[in-house]
C-alpha positions in Angstrom: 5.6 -23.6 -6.7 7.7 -20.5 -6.6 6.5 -17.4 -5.5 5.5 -14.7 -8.2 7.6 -11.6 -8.7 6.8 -9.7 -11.7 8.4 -6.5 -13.3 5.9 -4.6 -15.4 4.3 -1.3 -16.5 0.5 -0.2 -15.1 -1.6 2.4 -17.4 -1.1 5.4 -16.0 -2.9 9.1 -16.1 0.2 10.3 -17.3 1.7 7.3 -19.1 3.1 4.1 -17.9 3.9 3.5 -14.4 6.7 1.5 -13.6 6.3 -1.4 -10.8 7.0 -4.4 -8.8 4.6 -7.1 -7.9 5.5 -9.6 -5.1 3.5 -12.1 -3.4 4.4 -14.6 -0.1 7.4 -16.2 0.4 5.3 -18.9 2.1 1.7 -19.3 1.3 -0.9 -17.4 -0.7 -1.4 -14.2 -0.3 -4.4 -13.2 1.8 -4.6 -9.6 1.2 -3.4 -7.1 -1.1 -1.4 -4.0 -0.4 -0.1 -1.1 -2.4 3.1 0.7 -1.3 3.6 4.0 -1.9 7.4 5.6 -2.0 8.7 9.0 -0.8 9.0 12.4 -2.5 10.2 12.0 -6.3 12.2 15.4 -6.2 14.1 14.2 -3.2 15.1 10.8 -4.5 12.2 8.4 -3.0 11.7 5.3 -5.0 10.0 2.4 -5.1 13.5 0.7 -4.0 13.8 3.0 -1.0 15.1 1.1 2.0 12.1 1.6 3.9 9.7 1.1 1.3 11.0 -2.4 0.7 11.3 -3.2 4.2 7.3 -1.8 4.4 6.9 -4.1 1.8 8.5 -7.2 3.2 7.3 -6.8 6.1 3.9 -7.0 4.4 4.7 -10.1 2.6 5.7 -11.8 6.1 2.2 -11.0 6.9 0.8 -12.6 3.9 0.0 -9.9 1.3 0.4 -9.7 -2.2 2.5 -6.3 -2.4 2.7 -3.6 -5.8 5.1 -1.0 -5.4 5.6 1.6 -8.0 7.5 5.2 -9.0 5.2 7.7 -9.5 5.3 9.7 -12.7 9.1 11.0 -13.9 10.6 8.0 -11.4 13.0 5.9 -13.3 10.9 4.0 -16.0 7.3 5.6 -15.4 6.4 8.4 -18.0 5.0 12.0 -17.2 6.3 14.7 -14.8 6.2 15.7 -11.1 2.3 16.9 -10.6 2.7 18.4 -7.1 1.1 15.4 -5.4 -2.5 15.6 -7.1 -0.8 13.5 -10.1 1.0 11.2 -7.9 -2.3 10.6 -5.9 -3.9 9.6 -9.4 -0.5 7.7 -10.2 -1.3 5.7 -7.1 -4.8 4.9 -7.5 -4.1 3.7 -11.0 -1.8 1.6 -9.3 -4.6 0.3 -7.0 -6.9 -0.6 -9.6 -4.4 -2.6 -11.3 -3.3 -4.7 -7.9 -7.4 -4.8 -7.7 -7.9 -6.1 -10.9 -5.1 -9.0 -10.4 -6.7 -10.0 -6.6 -10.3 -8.8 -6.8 -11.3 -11.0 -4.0 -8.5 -9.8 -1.4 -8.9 -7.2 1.2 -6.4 -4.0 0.7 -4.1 -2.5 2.7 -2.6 1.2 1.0 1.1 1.6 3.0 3.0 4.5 2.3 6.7 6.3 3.6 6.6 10.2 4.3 5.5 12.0 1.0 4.5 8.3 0.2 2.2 8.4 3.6 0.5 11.7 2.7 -0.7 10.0 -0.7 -1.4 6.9 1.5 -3.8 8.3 3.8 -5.2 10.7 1.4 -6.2 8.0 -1.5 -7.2 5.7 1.8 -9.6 8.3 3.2 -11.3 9.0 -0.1 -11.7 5.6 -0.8 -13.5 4.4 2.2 -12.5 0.6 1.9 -9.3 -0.1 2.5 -9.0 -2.6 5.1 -6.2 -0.6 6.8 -4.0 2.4 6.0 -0.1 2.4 7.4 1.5 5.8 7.2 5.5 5.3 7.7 7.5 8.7 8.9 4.3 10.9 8.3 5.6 14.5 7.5 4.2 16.6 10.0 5.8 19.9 8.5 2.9 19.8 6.0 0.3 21.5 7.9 -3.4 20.5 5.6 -4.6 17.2 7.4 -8.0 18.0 6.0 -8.0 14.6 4.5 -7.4 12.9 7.6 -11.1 14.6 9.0 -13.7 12.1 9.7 -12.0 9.2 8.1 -12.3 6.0 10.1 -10.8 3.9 8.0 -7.6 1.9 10.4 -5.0 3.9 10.5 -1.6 2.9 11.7 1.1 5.7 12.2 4.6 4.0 12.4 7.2 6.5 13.6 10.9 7.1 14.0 11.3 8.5 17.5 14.2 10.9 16.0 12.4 11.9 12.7 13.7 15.2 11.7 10.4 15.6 9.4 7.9 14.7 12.1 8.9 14.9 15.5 7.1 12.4 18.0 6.1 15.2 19.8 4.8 17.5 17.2 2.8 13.7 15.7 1.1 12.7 19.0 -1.0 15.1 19.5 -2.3 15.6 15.7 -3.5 11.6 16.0 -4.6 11.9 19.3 -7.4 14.6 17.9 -8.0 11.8 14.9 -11.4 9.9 15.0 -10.5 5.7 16.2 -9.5 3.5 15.3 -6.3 4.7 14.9 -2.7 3.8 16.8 0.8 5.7 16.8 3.7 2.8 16.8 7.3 4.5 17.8 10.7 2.7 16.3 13.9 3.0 18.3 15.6 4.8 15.3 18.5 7.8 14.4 16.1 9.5 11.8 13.3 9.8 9.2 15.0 7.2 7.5 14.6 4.4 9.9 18.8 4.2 10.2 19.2 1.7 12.8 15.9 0.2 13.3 14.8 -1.1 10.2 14.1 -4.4 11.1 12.1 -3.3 14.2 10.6 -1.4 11.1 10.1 -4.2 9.0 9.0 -6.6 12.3 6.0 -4.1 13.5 4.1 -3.9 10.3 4.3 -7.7 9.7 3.2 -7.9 13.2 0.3 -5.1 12.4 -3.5 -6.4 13.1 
């Protein structure tokens, strides 16, 4: 039976929200995970490169994955909100990929801007199984979100990201409650150039 891949709109806050469902290559899917792309006013996606190698490499690991643009990306209606929209954009999202697997345990995943919204939504939440934040921005200095939440979180790193330096990163989860880990990638930049599959291999090798 072939895997499903389905192209199709979510109801959004601000309209529809355009998106991607994928399940297994190879078995059924076990868990459920939302990805969540970089900043809209910089060009992130849903088909950034690292997104979908976020996303595949969540598949390898046997999730059901939705990725979606946030509001005025592409196909999905409604304009740039300053990140409180796109936050709403995303837990729309999530209730959708809920709705679909209601039995499955979630996993919210996100790249940079995408990570923010990840471990913001996460936090709030409570229940996500685990919460992967890809090339986490440190330049944006409120991490009041990130304050008591012990929900898993999994900090995946480029160790030459321009946006959030290893150095400037380590010491901001070090101060986080557990259970938390930082993961480094051999890589040029934020943008995972040259270690995407090392990328794509540590989150389908993720706990």
């Amino acid at each position: 039976m072939p895997r499903r891949i389905e192209s199709l709109f979510i109801n959004g806050p601000a309209g529809r929200i355009e998106a991607i469902l994928e399940e297994p290559e190879d078995r059924d899917p076990v868990e459920a995970a939302l990805v969540c792309h970089p900043h809209p006013q910089h060009g992130g996606t849903m088909h950034n490169k690292v997104v979908y190698r976020t996303a595949k490499g969540l598949r390898r690991a046997g999730c059901v994955v939705l990725r979606f643009n946030y509001r005025g990306v592409n196909l999905s209606q409604g304009v740039y909100d300053n990140g409180e929209g796109e936050m709403e954009d995303a837990r729309a999202a999530l209730s959708f990929l809920l709705s679909r697997y209601p039995t499955l345990p979630v996993t919210i995943a996100g790249f940079s801007f995408g990570s923010r919204i990840t471990l913001r939504l996460g936090c709030q939440l409570g229940y996500p199984r685990r919460l992967i934040a890809v090339g986490f921005p440190t330049i944006y200095k409120d991490r009041s979100y990130l304050e008591g939440c012990t929900v898993p979180r999994y900090f995946i790193q480029s160790t030459n990201d321009e946006f959030g330096p290893i150095a400037d990163l380590e010491p901001v989860v070090n101060a986080l409650p557990d259970p938390k880990q930082l993961i480094t990638i051999e890589a040029t930049d934020h943008y995972f150039a040259g270690g995407l599959v090392q990328l794509e291999d540590a989150i389908a090798a993720l706990p």
